[in-house]
N, CA, C and O atoms as a Tripos MOL2 file, in Angstrom:
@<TRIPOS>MOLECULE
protein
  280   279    70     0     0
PROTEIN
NO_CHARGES

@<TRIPOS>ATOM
      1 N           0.8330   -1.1880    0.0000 N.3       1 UNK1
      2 CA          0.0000    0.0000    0.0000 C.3       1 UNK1
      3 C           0.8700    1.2400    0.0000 C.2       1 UNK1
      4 O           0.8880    2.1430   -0.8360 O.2       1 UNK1
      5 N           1.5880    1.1030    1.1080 N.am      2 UNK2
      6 CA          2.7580    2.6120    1.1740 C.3       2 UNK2
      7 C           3.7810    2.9170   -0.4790 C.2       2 UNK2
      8 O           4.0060    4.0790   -0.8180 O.2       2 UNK2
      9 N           4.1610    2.0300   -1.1170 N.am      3 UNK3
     10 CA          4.4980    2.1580   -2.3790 C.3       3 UNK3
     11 C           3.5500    2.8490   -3.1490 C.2       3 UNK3
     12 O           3.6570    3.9600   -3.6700 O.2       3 UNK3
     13 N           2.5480    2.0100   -3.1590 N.am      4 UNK4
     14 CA          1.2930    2.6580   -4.5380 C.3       4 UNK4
     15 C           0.9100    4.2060   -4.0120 C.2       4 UNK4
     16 O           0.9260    5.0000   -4.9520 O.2       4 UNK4
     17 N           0.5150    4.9080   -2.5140 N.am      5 UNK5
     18 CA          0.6760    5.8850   -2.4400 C.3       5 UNK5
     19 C           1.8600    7.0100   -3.0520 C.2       5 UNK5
     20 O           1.7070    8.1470   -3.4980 O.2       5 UNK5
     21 N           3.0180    6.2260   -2.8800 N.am      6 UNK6
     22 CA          4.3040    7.3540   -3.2200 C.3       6 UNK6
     23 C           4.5050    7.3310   -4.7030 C.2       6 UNK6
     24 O           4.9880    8.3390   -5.2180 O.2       6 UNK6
     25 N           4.1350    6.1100   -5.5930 N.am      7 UNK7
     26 CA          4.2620    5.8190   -6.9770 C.3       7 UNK7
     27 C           3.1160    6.9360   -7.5920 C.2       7 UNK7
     28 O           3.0520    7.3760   -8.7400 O.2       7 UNK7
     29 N           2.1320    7.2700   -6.2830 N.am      8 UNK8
     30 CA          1.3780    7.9380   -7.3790 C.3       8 UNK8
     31 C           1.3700    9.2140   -7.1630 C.2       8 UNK8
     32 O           0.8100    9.8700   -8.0420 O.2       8 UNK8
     33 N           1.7950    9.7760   -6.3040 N.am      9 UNK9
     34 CA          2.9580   11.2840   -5.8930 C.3       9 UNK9
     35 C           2.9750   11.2960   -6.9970 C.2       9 UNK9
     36 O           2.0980   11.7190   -7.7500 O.2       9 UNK9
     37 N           4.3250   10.6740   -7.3450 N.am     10 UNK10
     38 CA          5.4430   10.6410   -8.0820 C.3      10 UNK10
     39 C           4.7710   10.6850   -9.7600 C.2      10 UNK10
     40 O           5.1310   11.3420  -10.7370 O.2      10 UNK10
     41 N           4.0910   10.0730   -9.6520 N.am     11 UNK11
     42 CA          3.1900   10.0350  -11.2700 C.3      11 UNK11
     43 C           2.8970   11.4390  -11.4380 C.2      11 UNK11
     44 O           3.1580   12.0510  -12.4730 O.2      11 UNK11
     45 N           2.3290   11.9730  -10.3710 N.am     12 UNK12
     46 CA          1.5440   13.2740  -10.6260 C.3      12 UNK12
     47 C           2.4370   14.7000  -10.5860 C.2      12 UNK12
     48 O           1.9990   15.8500  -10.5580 O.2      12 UNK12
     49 N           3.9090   14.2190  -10.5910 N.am     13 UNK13
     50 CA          4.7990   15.0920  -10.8270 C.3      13 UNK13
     51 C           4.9230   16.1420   -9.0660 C.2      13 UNK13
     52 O           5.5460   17.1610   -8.7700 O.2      13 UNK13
     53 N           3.9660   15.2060   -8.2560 N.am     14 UNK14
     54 CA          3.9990   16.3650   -6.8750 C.3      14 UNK14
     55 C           4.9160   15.8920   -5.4670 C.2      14 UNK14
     56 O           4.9310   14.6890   -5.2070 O.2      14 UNK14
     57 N           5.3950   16.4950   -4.9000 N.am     15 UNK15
     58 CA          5.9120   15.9980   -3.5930 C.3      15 UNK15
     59 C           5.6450   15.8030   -2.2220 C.2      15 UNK15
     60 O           4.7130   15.0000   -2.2740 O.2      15 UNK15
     61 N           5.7470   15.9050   -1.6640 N.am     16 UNK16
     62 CA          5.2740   15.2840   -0.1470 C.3      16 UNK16
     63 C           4.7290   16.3250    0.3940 C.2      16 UNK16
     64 O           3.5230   16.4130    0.6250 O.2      16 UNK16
     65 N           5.6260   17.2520    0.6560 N.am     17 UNK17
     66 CA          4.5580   18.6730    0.9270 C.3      17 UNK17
     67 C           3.5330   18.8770    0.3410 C.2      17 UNK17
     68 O           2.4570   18.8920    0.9380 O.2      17 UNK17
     69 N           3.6470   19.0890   -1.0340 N.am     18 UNK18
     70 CA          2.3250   19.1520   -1.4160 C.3      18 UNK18
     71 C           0.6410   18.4020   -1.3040 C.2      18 UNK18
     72 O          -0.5040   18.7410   -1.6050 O.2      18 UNK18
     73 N           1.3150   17.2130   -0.6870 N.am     19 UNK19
     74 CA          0.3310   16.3680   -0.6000 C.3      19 UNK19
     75 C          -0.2500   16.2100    0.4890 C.2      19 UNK19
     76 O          -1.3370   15.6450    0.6090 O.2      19 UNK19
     77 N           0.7330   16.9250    1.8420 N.am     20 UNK20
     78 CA          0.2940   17.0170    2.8050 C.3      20 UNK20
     79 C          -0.6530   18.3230    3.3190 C.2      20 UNK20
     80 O          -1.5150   18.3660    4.1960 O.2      20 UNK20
     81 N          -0.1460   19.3480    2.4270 N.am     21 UNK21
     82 CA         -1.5890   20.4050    2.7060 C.3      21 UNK21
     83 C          -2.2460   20.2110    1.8440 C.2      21 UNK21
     84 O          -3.0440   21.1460    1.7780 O.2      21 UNK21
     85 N          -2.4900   19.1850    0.7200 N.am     22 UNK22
     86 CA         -3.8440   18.8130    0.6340 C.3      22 UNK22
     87 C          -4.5160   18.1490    1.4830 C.2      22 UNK22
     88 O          -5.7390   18.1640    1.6260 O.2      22 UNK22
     89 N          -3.6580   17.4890    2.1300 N.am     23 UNK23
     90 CA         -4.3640   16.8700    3.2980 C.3      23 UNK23
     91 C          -4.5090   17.1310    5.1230 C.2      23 UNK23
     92 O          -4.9830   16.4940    6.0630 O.2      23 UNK23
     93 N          -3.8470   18.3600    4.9490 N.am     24 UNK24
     94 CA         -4.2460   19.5450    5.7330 C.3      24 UNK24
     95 C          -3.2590   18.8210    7.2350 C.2      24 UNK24
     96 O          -3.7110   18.9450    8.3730 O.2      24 UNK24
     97 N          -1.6570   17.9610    6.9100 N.am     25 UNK25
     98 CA         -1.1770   18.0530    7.6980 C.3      25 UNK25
     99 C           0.6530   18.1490    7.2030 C.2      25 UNK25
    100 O           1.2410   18.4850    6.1750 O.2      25 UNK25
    101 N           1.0090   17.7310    8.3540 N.am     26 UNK26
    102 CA          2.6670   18.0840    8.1180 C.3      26 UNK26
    103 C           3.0400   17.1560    6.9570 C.2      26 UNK26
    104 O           2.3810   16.2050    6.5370 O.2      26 UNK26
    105 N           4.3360   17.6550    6.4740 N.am     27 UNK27
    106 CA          5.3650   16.5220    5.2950 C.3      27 UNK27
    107 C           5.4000   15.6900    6.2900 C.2      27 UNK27
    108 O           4.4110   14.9580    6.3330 O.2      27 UNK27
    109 N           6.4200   15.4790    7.3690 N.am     28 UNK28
    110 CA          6.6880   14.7320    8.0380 C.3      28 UNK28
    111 C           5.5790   13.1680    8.5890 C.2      28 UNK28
    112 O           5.8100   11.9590    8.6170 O.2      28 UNK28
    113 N           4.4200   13.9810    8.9370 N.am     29 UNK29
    114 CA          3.2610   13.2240    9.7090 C.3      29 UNK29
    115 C           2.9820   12.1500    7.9290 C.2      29 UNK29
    116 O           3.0780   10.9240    7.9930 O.2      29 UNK29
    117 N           2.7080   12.7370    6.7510 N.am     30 UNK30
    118 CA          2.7720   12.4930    5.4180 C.3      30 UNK30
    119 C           3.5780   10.9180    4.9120 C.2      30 UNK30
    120 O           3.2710    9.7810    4.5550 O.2      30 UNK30
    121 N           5.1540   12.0280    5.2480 N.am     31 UNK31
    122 CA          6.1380   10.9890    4.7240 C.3      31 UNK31
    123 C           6.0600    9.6450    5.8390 C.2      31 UNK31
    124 O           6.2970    8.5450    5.3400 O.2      31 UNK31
    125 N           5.8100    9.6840    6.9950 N.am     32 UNK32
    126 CA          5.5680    8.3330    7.7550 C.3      32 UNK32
    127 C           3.9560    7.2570    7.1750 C.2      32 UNK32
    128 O           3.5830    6.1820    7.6430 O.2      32 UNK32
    129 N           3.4490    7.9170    6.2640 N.am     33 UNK33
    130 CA          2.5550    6.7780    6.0640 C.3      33 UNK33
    131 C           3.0050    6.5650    4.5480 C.2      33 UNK33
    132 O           2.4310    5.6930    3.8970 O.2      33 UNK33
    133 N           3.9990    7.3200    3.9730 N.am     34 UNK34
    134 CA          4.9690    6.7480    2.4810 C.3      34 UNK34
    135 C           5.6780    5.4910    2.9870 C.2      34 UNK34
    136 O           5.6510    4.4500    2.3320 O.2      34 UNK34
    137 N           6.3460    5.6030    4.2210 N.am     35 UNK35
    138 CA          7.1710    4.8280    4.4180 C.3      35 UNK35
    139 C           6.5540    3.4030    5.1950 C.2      35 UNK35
    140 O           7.1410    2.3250    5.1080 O.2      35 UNK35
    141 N           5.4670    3.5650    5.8470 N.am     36 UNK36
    142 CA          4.7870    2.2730    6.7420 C.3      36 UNK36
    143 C           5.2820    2.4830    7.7440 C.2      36 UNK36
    144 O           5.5260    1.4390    8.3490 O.2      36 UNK36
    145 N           5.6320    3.5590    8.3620 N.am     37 UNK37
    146 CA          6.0160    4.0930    9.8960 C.3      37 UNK37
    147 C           4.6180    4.1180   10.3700 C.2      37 UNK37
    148 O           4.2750    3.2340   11.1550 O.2      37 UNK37
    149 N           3.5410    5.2500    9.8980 N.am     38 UNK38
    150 CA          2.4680    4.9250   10.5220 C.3      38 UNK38
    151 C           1.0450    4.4220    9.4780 C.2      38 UNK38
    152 O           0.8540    4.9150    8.3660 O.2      38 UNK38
    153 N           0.4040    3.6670    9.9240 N.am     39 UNK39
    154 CA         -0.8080    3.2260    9.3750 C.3      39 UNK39
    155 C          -1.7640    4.0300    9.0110 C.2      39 UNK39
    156 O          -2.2980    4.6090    9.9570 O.2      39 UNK39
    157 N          -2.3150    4.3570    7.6100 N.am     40 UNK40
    158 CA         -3.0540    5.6300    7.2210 C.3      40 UNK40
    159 C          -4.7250    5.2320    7.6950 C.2      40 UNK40
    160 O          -5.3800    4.1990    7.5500 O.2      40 UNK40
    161 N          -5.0840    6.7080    8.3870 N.am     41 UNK41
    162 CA         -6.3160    6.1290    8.3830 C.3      41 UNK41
    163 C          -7.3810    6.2380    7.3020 C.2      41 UNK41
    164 O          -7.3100    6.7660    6.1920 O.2      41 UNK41
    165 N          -8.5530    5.5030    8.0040 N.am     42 UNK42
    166 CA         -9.6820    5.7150    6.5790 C.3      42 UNK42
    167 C          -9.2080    6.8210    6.4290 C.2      42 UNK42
    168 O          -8.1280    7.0660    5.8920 O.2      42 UNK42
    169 N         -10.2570    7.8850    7.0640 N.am     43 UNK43
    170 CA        -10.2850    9.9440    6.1370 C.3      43 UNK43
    171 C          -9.1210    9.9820    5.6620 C.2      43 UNK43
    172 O          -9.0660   10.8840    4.8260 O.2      43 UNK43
    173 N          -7.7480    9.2240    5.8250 N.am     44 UNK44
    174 CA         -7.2040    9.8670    5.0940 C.3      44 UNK44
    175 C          -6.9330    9.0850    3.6370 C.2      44 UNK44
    176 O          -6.4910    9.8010    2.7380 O.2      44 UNK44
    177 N          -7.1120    7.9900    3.4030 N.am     45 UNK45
    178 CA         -6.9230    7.0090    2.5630 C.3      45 UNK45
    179 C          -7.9490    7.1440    1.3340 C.2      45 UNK45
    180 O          -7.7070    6.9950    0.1370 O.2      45 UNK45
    181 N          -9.6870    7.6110    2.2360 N.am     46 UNK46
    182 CA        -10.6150    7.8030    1.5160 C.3      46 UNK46
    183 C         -10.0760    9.3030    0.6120 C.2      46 UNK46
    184 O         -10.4010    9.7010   -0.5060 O.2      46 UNK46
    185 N          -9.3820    9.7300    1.3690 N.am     47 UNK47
    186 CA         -8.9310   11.2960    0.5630 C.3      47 UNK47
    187 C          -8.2020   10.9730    0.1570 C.2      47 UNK47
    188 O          -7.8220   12.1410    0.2410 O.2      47 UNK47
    189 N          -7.1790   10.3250   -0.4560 N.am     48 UNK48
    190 CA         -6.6310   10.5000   -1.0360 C.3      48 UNK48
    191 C          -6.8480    9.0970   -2.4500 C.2      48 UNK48
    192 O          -6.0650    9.1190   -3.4000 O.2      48 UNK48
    193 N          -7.3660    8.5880   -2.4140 N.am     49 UNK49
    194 CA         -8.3290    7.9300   -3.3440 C.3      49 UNK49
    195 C          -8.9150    8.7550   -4.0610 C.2      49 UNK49
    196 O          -8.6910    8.7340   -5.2710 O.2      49 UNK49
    197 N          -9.7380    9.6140   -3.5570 N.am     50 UNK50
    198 CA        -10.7220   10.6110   -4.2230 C.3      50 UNK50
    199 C          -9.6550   11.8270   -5.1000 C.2      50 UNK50
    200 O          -9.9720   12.2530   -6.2100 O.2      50 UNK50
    201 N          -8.6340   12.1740   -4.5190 N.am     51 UNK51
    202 CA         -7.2680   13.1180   -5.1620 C.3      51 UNK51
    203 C          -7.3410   12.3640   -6.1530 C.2      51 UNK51
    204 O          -8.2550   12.4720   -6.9710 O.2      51 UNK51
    205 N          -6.1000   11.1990   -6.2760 N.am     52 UNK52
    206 CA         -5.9240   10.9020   -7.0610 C.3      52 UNK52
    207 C          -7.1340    9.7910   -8.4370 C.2      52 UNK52
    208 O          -6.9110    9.2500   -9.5200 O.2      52 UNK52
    209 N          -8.1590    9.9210   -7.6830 N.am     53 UNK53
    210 CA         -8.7550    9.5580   -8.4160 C.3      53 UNK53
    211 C          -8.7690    7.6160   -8.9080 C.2      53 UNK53
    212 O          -8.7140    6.9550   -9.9450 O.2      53 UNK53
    213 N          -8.8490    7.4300   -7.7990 N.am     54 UNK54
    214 CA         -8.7210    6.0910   -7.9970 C.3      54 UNK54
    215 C          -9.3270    5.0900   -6.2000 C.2      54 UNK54
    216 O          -9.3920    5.3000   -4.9880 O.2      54 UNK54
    217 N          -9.5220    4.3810   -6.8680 N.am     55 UNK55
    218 CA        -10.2870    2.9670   -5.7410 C.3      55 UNK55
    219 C          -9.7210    3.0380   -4.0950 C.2      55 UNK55
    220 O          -8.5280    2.7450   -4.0180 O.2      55 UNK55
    221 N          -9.9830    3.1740   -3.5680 N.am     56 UNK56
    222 CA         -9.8230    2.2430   -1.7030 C.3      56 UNK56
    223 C          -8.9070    1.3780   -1.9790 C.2      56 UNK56
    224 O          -7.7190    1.4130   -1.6580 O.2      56 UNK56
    225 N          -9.9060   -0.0140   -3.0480 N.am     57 UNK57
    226 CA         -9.0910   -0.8430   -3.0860 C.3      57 UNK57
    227 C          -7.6550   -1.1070   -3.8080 C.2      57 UNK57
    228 O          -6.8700   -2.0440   -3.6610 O.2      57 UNK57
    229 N          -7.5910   -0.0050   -4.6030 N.am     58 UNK58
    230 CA         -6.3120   -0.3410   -5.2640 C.3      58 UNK58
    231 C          -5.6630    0.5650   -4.2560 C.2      58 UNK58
    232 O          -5.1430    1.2850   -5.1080 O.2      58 UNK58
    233 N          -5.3360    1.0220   -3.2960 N.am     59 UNK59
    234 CA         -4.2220    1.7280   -2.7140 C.3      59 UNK59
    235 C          -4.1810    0.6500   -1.5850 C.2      59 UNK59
    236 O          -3.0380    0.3630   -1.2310 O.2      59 UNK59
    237 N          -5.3460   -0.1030   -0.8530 N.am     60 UNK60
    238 CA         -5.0230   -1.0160   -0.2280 C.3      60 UNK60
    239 C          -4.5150   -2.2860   -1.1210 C.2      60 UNK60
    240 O          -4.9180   -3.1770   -0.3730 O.2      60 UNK60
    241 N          -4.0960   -2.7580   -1.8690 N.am     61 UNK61
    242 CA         -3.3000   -3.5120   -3.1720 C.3      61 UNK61
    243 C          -4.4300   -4.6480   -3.3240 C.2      61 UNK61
    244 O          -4.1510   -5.7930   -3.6800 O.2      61 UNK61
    245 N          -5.8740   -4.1730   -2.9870 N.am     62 UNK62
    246 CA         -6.5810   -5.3670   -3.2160 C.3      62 UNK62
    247 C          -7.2750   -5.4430   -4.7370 C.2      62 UNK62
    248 O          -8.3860   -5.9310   -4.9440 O.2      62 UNK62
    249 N          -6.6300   -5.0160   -5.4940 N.am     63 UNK63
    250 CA         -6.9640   -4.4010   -7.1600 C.3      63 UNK63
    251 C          -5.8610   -4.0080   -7.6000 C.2      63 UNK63
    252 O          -5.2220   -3.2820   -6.8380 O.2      63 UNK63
    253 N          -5.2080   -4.3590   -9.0510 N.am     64 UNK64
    254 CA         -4.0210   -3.8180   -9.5170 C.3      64 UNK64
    255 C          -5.3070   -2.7910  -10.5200 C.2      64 UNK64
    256 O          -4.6140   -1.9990  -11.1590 O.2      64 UNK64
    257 N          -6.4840   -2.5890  -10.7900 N.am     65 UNK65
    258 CA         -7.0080   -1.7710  -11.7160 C.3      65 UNK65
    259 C          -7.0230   -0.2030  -11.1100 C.2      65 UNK65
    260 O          -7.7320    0.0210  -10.1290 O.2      65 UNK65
    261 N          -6.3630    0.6950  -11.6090 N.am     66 UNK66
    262 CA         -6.0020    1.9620  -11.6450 C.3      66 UNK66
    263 C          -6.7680    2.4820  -10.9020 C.2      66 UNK66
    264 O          -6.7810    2.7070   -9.6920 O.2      66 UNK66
    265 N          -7.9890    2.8230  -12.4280 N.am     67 UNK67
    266 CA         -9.1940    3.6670  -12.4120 C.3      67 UNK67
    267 C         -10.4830    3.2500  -10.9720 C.2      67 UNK67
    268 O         -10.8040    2.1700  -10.4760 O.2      67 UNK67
    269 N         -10.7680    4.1530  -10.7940 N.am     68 UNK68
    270 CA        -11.9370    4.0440   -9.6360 C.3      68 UNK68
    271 C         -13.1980    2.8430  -10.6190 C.2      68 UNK68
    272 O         -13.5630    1.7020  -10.3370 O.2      68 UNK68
    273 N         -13.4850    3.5610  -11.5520 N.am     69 UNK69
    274 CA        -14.4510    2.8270  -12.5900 C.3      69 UNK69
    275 C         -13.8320    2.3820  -13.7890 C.2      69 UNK69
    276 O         -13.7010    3.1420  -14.7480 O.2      69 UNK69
    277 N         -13.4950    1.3550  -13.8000 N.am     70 UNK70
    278 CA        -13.1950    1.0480  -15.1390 C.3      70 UNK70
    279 C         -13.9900    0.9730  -16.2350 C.2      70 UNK70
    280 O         -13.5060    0.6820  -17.3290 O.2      70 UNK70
@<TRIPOS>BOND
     1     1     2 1
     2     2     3 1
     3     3     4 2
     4     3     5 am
     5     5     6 1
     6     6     7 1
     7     7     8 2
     8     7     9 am
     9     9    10 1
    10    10    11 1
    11    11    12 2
    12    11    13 am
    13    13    14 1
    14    14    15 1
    15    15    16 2
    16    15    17 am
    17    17    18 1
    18    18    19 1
    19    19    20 2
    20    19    21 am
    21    21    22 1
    22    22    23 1
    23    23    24 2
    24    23    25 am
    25    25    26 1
    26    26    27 1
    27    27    28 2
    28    27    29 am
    29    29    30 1
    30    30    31 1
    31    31    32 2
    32    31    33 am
    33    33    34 1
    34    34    35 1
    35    35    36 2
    36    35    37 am
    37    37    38 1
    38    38    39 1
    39    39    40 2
    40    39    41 am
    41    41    42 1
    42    42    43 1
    43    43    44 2
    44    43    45 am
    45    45    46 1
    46    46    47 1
    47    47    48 2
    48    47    49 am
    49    49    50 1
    50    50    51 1
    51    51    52 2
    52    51    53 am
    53    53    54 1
    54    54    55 1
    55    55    56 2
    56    55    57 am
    57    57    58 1
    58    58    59 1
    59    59    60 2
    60    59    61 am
    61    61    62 1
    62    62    63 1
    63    63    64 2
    64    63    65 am
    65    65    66 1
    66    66    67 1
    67    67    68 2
    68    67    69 am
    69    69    70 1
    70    70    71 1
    71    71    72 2
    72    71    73 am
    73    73    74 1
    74    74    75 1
    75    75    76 2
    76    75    77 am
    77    77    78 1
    78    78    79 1
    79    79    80 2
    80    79    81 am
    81    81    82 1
    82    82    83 1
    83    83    84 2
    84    83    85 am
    85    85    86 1
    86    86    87 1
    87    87    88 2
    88    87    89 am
    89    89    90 1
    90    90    91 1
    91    91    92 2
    92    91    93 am
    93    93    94 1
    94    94    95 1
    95    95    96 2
    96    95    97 am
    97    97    98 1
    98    98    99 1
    99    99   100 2
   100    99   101 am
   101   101   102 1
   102   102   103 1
   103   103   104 2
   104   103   105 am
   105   105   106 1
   106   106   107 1
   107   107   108 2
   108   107   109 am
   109   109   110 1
   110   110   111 1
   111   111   112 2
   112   111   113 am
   113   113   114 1
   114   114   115 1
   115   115   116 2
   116   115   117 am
   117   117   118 1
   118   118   119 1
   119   119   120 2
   120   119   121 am
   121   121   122 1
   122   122   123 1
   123   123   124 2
   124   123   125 am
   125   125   126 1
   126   126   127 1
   127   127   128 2
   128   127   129 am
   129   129   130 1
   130   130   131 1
   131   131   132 2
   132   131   133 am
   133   133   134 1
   134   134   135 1
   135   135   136 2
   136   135   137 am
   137   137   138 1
   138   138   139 1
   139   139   140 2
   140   139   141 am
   141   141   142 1
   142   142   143 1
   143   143   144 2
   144   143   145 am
   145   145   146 1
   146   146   147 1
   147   147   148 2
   148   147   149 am
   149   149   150 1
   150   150   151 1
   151   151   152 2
   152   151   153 am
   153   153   154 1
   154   154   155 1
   155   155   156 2
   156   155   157 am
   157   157   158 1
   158   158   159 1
   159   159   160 2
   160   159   161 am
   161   161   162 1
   162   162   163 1
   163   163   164 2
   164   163   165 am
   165   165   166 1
   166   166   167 1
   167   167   168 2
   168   167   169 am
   169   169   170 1
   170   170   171 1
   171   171   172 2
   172   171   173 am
   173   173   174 1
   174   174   175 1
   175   175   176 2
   176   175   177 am
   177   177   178 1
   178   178   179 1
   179   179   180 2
   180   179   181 am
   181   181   182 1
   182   182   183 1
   183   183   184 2
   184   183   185 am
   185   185   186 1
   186   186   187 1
   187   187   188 2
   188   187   189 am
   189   189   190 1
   190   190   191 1
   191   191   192 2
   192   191   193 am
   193   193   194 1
   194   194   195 1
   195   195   196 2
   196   195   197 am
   197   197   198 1
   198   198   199 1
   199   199   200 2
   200   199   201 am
   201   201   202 1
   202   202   203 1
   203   203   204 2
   204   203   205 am
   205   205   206 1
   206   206   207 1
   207   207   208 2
   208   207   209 am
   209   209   210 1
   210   210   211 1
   211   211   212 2
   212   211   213 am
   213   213   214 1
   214   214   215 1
   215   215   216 2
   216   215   217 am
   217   217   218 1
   218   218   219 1
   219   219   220 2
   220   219   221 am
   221   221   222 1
   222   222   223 1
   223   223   224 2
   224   223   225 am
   225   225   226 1
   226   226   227 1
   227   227   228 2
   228   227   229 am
   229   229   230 1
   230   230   231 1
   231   231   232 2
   232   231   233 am
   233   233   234 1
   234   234   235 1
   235   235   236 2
   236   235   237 am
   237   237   238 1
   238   238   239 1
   239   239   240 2
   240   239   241 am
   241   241   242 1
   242   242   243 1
   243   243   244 2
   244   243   245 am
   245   245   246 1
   246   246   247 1
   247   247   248 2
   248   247   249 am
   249   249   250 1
   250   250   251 1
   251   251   252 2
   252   251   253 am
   253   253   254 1
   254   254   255 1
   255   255   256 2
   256   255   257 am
   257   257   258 1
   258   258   259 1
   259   259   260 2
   260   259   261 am
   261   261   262 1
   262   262   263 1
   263   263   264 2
   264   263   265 am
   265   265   266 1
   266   266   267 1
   267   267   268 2
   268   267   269 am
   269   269   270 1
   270   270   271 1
   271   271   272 2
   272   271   273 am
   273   273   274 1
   274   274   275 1
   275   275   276 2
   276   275   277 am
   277   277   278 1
   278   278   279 1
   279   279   280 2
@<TRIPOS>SUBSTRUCTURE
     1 UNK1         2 RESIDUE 1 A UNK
     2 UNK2         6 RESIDUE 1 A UNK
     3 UNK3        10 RESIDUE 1 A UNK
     4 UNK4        14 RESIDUE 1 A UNK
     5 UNK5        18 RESIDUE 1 A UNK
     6 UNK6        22 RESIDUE 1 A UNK
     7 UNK7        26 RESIDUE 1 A UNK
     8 UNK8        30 RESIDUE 1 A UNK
     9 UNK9        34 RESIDUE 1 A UNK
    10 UNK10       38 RESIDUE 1 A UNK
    11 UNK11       42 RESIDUE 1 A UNK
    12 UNK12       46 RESIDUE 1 A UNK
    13 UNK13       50 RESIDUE 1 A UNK
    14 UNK14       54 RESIDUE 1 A UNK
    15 UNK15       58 RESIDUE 1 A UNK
    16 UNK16       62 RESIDUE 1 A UNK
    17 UNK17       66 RESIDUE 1 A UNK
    18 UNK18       70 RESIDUE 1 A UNK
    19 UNK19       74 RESIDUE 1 A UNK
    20 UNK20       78 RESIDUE 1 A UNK
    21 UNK21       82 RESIDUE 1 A UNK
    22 UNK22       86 RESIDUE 1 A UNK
    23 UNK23       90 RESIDUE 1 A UNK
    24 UNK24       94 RESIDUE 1 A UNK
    25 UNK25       98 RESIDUE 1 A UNK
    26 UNK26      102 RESIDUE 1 A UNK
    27 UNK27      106 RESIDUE 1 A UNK
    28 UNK28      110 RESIDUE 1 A UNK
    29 UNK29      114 RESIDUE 1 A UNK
    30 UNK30      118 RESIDUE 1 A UNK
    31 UNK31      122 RESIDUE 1 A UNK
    32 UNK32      126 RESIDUE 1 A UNK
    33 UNK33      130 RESIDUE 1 A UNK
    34 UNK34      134 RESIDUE 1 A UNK
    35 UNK35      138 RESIDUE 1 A UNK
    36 UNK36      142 RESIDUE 1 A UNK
    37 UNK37      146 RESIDUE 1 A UNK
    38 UNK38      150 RESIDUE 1 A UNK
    39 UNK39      154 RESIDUE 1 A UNK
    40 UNK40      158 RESIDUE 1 A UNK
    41 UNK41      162 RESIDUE 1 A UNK
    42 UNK42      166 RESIDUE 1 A UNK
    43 UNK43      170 RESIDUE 1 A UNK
    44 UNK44      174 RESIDUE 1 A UNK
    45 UNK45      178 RESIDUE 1 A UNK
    46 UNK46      182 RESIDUE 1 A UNK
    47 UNK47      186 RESIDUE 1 A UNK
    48 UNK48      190 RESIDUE 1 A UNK
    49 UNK49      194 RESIDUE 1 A UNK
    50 UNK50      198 RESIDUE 1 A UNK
    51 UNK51      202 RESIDUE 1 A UNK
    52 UNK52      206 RESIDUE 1 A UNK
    53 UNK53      210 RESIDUE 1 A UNK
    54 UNK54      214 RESIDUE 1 A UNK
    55 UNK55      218 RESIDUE 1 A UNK
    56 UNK56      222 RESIDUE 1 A UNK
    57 UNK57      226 RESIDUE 1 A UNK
    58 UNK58      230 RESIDUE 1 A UNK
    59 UNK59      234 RESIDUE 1 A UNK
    60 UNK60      238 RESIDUE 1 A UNK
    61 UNK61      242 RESIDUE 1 A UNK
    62 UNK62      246 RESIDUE 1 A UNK
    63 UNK63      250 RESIDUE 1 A UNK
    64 UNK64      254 RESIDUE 1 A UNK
    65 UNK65      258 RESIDUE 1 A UNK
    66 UNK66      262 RESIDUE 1 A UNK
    67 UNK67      266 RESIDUE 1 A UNK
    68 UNK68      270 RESIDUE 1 A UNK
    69 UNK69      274 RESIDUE 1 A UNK
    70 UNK70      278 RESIDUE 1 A UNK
């Protein structure tokens, strides 16, 4: 899961900061759920699904399909 989050940063050309005031907290607090330091919760998992535009289940790796709707 912590991969497919940072792979898709990285797709979207943005960095950790940035992703963290979209999500209205620190890089730091951020970069620990890139790495599997800490466990993301739903609100934040559900948000960031909805960012990038894609499934629950594919960021939890239970779907390799991208798109929210295929």
């Amino acid at each position: 899961m912590y991969k497919r989050i940072r792979d898709l940063r990285e797709d979207c050309d943005l960095n950790q900061t940035q992703v963290a005031q979209m999500l209205g907290m620190s890089q730091t607090g951020y970069s620990k759920y890139e790495t599997g330091e800490n466990d993301l919760p739903t609100s934040v998992l559900i948000k960031l699904a909805d960012f990038y535009d894609t499934s629950v289940d594919y960021l939890l790796n239970r779907t390799d399909e991208k798109k929210r709707y295929p």
